[in-house]
C-alpha positions as CSV (number, residue, x, y, z in Angstrom):
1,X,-81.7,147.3,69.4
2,X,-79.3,145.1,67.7
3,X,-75.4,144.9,68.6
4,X,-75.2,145.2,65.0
5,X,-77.1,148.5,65.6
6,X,-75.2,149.9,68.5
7,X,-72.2,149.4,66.2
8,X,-72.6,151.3,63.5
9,X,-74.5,154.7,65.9
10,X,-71.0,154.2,68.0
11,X,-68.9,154.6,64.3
12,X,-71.4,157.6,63.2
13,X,-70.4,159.1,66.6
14,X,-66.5,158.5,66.5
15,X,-67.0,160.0,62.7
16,X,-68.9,163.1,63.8
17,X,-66.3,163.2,67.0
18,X,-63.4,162.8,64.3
19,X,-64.9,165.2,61.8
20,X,-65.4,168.1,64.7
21,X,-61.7,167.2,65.6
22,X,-60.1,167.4,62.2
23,X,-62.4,171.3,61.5
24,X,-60.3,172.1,64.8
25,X,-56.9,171.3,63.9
26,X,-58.0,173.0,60.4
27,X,-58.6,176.3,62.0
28,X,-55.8,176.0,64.5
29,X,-53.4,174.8,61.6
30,X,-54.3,178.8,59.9
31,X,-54.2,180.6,63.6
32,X,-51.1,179.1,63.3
33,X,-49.7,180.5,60.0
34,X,-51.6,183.9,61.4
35,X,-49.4,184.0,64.4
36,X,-46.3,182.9,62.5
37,X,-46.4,185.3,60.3
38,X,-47.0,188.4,62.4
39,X,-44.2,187.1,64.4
40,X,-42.0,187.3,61.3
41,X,-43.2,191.5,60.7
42,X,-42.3,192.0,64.0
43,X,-39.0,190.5,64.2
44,X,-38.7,192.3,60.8
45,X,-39.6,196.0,62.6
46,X,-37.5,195.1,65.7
47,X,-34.7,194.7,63.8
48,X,-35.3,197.7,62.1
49,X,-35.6,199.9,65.2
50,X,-32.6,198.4,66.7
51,X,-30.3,199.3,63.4
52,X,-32.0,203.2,63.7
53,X,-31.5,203.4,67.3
54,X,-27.9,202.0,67.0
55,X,-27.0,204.6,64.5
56,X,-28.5,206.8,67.0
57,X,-26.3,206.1,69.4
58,X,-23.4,206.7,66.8
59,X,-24.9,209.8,65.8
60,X,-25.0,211.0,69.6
61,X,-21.4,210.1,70.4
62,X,-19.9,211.8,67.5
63,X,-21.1,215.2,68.7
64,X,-18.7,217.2,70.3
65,X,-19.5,217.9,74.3
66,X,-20.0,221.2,75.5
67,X,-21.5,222.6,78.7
68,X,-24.4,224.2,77.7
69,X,-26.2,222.5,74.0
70,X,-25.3,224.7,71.1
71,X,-23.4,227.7,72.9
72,X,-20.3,227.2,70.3
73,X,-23.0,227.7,67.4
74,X,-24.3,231.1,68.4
75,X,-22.4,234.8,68.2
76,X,-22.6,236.7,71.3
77,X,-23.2,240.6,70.1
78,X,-20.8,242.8,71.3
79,X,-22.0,245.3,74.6
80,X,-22.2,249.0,74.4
């Protein structure tokens, strides 16, 4: 075998070895994007849940306290 030879089977290999790299960085470039965008849907849903459960809060410290839930609400009938 010539040097000439083992020249150009070492640039097929670095070509194949390149190739195989650059389909990698392809695929991880879109898992990527993937990630990044289900990152952004749930930022968008964790916001979302914090703004309801805040008003929630509001909500539950407007009601008026009482001792037992609801006993202002209901009408005792009178006793015989």
């Amino acid at each position: 075998m010539s040097n000439n030879q083992v020249i150009e089977d070492q640039v097929a290999s670095l070509e194949k070895l390149v190739e195989s790299l650059q389909v990698k960085v392809a695929y991880q470039d879109d898992t990527i994007e993937t990630l990044n965008q289900t990152i952004i849907r749930q930022q968008k849903s964790i916001q979302d849940i914090n703004y309801n459960l805040e008003k929630l809060v509001e909500k539950i410290k407007a009601m008026p306290e009482s001792d037992s839930p609801g006993s202002n609400d209901i009408e005792l009938p009178p006793h015989y």
